[in-house]
C-alpha positions in Angstrom: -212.2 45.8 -22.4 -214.0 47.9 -24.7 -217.2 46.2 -26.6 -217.9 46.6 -30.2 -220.3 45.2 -32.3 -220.2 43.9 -35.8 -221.7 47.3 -37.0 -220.0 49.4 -34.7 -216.8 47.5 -36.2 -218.0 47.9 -39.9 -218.2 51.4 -39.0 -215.7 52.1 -37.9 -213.6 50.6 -40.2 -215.6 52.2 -43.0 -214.8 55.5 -41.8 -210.9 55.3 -41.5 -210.7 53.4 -45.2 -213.3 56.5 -46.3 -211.4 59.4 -44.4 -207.1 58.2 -44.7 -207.4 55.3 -47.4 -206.1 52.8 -44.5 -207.5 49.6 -44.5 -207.5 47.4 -41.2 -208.6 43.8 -41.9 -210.6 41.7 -39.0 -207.6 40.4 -37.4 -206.9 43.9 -35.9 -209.7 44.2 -33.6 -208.2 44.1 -30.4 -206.0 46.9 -31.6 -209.0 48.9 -33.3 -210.7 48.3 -29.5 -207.5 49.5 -27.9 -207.5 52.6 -30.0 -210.9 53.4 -30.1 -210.7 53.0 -26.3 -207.9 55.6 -25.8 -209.8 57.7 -28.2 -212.9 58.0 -25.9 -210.4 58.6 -23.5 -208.8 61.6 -25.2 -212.3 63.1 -26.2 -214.0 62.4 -23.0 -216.9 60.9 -25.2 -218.3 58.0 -22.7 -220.8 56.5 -25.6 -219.4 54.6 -28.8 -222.2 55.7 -30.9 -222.1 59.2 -29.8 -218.3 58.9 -30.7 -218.8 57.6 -34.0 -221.4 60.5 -34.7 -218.8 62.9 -33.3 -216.1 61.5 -36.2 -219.0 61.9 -38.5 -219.7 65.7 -37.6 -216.6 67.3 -35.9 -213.8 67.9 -38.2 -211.4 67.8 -35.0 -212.4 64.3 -34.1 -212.5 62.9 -36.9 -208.4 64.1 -37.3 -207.8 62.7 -34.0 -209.8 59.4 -34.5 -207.1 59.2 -38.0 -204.2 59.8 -35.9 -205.1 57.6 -33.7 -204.9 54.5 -36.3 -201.6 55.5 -37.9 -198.2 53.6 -37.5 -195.0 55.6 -36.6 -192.1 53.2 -36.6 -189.1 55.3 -38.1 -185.8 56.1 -36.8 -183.1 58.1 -38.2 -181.0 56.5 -41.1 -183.4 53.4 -41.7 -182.6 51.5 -44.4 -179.0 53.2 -44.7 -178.6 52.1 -48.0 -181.0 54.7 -50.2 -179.4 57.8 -48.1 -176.0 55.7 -48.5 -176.6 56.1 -53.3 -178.3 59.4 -52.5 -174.7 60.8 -51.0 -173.0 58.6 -53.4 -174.4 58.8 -56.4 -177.5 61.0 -56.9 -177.0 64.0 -55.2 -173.4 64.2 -57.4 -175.1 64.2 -60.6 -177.6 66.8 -59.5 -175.1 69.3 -58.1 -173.3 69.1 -61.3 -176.3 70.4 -63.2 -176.2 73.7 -60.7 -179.9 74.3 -60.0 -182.2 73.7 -57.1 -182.7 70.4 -55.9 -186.0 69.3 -54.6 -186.7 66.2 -52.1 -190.3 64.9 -51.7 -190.3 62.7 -48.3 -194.4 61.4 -48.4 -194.8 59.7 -45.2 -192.7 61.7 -42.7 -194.0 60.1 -39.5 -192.2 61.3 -36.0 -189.5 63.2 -38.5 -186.5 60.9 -38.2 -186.7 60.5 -41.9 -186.9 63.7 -43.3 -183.6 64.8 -40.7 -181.9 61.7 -42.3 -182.4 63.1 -45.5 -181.2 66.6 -44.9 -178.3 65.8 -43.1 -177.2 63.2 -45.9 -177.4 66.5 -47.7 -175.1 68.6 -46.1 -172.7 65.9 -46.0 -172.8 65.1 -49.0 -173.1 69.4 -49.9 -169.5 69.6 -47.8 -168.0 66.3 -49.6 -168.3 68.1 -52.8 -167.9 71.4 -52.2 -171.0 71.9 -53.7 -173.7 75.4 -52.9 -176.7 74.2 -54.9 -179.6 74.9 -52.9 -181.8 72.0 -51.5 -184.9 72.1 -50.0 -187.1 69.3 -48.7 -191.1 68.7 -48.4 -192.1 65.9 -45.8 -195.8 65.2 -45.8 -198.1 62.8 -43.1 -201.6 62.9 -42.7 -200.9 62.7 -38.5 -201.0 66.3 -37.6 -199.8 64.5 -33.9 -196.5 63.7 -35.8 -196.2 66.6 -38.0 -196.5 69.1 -35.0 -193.2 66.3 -33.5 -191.6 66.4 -36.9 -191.8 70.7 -36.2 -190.3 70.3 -32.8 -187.1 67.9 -33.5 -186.5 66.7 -30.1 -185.7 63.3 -29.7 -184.3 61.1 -27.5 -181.1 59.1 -29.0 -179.2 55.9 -27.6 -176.2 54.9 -29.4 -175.9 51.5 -27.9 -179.3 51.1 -30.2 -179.5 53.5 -32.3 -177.0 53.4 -35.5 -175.6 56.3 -37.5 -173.4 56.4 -40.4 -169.5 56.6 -39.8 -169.7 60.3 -41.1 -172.1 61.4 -38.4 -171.5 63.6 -36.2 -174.2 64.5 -33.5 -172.5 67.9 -32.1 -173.1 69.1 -35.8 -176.5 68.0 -36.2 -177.9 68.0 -32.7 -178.0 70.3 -29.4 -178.3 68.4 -26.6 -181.4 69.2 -24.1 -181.4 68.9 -20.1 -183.7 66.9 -18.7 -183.2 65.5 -15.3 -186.8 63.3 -15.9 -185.2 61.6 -19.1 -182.7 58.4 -18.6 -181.8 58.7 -22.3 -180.2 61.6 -23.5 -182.3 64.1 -25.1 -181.2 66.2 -28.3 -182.9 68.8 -30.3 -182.3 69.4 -34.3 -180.0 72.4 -35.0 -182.0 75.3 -37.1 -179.8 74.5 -40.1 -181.7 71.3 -40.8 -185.0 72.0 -39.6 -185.1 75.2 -41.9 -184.4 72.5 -45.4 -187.8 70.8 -44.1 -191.2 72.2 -45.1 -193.5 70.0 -43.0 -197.3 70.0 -44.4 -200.3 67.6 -43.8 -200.9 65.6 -46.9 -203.6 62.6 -47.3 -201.9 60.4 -50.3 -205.8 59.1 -50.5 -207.0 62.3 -52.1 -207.4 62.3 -55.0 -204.9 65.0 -56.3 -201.9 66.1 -54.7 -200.6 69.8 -54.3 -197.3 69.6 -55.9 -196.8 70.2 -59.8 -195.6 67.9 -62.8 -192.0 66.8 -62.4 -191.3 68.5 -59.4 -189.1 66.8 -57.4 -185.7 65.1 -58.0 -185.8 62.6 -55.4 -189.4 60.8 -54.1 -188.8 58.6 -50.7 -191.8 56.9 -50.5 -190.9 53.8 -47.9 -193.2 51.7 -46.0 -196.3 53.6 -46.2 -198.2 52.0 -49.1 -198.5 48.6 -47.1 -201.2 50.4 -45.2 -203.0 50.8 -48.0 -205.7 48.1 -50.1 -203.8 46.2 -52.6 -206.1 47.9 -54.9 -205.3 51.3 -53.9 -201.5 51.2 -54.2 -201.2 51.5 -57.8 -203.2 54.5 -57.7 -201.5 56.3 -54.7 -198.1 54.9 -56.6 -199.0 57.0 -59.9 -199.7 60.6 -57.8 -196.7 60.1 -56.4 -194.3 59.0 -59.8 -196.0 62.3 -61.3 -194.4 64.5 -58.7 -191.1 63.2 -60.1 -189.2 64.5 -62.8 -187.6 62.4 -65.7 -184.2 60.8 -63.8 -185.3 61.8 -61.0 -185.0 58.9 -58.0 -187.4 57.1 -57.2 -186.5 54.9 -53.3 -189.2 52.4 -52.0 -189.6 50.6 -48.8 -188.4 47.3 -48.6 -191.7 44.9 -49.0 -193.7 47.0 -51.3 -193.7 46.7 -55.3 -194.3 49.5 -58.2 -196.8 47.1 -59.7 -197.1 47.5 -63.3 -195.7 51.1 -63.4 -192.1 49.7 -63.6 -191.8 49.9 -67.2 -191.2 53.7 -66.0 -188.1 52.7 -64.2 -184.7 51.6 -64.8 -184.2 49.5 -61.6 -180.6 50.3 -59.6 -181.4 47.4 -57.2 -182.2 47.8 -53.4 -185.5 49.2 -53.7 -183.8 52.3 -56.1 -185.2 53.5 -59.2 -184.8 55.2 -62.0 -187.2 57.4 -63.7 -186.9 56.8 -67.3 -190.6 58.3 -68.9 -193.9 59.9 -67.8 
């Protein structure tokens, strides 16, 4: 196994919190060896100091050393019960007002999230009849994932993987041959992937590319965990910028608005309301 020091560790540590915002305590060192290890690996950089110099001075390293510490657990529909008000209740009330919709999905991972989204949307377009145009921006700072995301080919299971009633895969999905797969492989029709505008974002910079108020709906679910305590509430207020007054606001599960939530009128299950600037 892979041998670090305490400095080599400090360092290395200091550079992902300095370059992403993550934060790994000491209780992840085996998996900071492991993925420093594979890293080496992928860079054919034998040395651990030259590496760390190579993070340092190449800008194509130093992506590759961030993607290698990021988590990608997603899959389609997760948390079914924010797409489940979206179709239900908020996308109604916007598609009476008749004017472009925009979506802000900030932690888009492998893609299964942002394809959730879009085809709650034309469900929910051909439940009510409705032609407003939607469009949707999905963020990650993994250009790994984003260049997946691009792709939309995934392997699906339906003895594990669950959909909603209304789904229907022959109108989302083509399927893919692949002799070399023993799980059926299926790639997203154009009609979705052309609602997604897929862009690398850091939310650790310190502004964000969007405008005031710009989007109608903000997922922002099971990212800000990865973050310092300390650094949520200031990743949290980028992000409730980019969202217009009423405008939805869904979080993941475990995480908390802090002491923004006198912005909020809270719907329960992670939903909210926003009610002021």
């Amino acid at each position: 196994m892979l041998i670090l020091d305490n400095t080599q560790l400090a360092i290395i540590k200091e550079r992902l919190y300095k370059y992403s915002g993550i934060f790994l305590n000491d209780s992840k060192l085996t998996m900071i060896k492991n993925r420093i290890y594979r890293l080496m690996q992928e860079t054919r950089i034998d040395n651990i100091d030259s590496l760390l110099s190579s993070i340092e001075s190449n800008l194509k390293i130093q992506q590759q050393f961030i993607n290698s510490f990021t988590t990608n657990k997603t899959d389609f529909f997760r948390e079914y019960f924010h797409f489940e008000d979206m179709i239900d209740r908020c996308l109604p009330a916007l598609f009476k007002l008749n004017k472009p919709i925009k979506i802000y999905c900030c932690a888009s991972s492998t893609g299964q999230e942002p394809y959730s989204i879009a085809m709650s949307v034309l469900y929910a377009k051909k439940l009510y009849g409705s032609s407003t145009p939607v469009s949707i921006i999905a963020t990650d700072i993994d250009t790994d994932m984003l260049q997946k995301s691009a792709e939309g080919i995934y392997t699906i299971d339906f003895k594990i993987d669950k959909f909603p009633d209304w789904f229907d895969i022959n109108e989302y999905f083509e399927p893919i041959e692949d002799k070399t797969s023993s799980v059926p492989l299926f790639k997203v029709k154009d009609k979705l992937k052309s609602m997604i505008a897929f862009k690398q974002l850091n939310l650790f910079d310190k502004h964000y590319p969007f405008m005031h108020e710009e989007f109608d709906i903000l997922f922002c679910r099971n990212v800000l965990i990865y973050f310092k305590q300390e650094d949520q509430p200031k990743v949290l207020s980028k992000l409730i910028d980019t969202l217009c007054i009423n405008g939805t606001f869904y979080l993941g599960h475990s995480e908390t608005l802090y002491d923004l939530q006198e912005k909020f009128k809270k719907l329960g299950n992670k939903t909210f309301i926003k009610i002021k600037a």
